[in-house]
N, C-alpha and C positions, 0 to 999 in steps of 0.2 A: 495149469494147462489152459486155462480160460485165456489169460493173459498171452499164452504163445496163440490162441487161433486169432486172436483180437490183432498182435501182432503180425500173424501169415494175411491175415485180412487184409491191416491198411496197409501192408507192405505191397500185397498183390494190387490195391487199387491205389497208387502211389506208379506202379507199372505200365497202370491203361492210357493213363493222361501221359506220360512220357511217351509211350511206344504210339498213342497217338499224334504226338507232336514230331516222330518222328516221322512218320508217315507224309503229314500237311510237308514238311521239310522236305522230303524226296519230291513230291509233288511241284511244291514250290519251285525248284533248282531249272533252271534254263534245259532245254533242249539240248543245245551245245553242251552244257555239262553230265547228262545225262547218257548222251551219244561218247562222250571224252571217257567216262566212269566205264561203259560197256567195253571200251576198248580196251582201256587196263586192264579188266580182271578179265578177259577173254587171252585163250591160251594159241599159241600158234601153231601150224601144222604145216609140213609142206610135202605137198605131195610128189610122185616118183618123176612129173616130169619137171620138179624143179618150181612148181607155183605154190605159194606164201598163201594160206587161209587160215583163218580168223575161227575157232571156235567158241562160240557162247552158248552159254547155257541157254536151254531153250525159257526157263521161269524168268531172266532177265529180260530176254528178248520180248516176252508177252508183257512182262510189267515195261517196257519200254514203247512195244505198240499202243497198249493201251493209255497213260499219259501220253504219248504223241497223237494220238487219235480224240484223247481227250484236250488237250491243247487246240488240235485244228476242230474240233467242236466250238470249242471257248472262245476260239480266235473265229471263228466262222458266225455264230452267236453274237458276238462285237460286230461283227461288218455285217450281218444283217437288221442287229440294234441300230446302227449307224446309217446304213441307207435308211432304214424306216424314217430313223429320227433327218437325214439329211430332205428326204421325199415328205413330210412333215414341215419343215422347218422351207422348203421349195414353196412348197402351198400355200403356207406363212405368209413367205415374200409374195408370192403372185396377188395372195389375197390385199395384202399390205400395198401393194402398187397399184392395186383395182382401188384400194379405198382414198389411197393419197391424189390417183388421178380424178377419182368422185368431186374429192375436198378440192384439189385443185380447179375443177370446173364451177364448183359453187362459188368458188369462192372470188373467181374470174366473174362468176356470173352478177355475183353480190356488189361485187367492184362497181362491175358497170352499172347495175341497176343504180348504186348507190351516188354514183357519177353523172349521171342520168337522168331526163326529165320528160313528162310525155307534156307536149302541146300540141293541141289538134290532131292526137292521134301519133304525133311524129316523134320515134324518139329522138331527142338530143342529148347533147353534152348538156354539163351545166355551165361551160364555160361558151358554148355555144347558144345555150339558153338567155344566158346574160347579156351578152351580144346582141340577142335579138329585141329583149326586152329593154335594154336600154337603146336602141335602135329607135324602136316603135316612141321613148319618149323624146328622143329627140325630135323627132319627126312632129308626135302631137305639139310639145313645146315649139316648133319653128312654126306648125300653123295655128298655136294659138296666137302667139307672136304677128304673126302676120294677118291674121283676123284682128288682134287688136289693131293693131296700125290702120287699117281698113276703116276698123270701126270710128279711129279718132280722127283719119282722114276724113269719111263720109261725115261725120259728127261736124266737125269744123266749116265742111260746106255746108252743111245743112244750117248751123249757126249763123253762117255769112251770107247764104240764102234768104235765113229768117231777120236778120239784118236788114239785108238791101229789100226784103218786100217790107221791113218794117218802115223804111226810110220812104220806099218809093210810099207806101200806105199815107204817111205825114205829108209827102212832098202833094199827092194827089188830092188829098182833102185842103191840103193851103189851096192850090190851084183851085179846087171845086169851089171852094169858098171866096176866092179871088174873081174866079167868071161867074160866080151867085150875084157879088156885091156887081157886076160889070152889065150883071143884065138886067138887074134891078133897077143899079145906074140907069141902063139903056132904056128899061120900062118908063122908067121919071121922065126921065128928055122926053122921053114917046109922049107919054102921057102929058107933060107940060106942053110940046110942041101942037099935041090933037087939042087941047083943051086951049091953047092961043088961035089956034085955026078955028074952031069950032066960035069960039067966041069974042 
């Protein structure tokens, strides 16, 4: 006897899990097959003036609104998951183009700075920079250039200056020493001619 309840037992729970599977399976089945299924087993009636209607049980019809209601729950459930997550995934984007247009601006900004040079306050290019500073040496370079030249012109006259005053210095002391001996000369005559006079 133990053995038949043990038996009525697992046969009875052996039952659950099927009749629950068959359940999820009604559930399961489309809309369309479910509305197709109501049709079949619903009986037809036509009444006295000749119109065709459709009798269904009323337990079908509730277990049909109810999955149909629970469907457009499900399916309603989905489209409000779905905007959530689309209105989510919008803010995503906005916030995503607020961040890439940030980066984009730093990174315009980094460019430039990076390209970029301040002198005397001014920003420049560096290829403008370069410009100006090899500019500037030319310029120094053409008037050192030209101060040298200067300086070895005025140099060279100054040399040939010091030159001809060295020459006229020689020529003038020959001459001083030439009208020395001429008046020395002159003093003698004097002095030999006063002292023939005199005596």
């Amino acid at each position: 006897m133990k053995v038949l309840k043990y038996l009525v037992f697992i046969f009875f729970i052996g039952l659950v899990p099927v009749n629950l599977q068959a359940q999820e399976a009604q559930q399961i089945q489309s809309m369309k097959t479910q509305f197709d299924d109501l049709l079949k087993e619903s009986n037809n009636y036509t009444s006295s003036k000749g119109e065709l209607f459709e009798i269904i049980r009323r337990r079908k019809m509730l277990t049909l609104k109810s999955n149909t209601l629970d469907s457009l729950n499900a399916i309603q459930t989905k489209l409000d998951n779905s905007t959530n997550q689309v209105k989510t995934q919008q803010n995503e984007i906005n916030t995503l183009k607020t961040n890439l247009a940030e980066t984009n601006d730093k990174l315009t900004s980094a460019i430039n700075h990076r390209d970029s040079m301040t002198f005397f306050g001014i920003q420049m290019s560096k290829t403008g920079y370069n410009l100006l500073m090899w500019s500037i040496i030319a310029a120094l370079s053409a008037f050192l250039t030209f101060f040298i030249f200067m300086f070895k012109n005025r140099n060279a006259v100054a040399k040939a200056a010091n030159s001809a005053r060295a020459h006229l210095e020689n020529e003038f002391k020959e001459h001083r020493s030439i009208a020395l001996e001429r008046l020395q000369k002159v003093k003698r005559e004097l002095q030999d001619e006063l002292n023939k006079n005199r005596g």
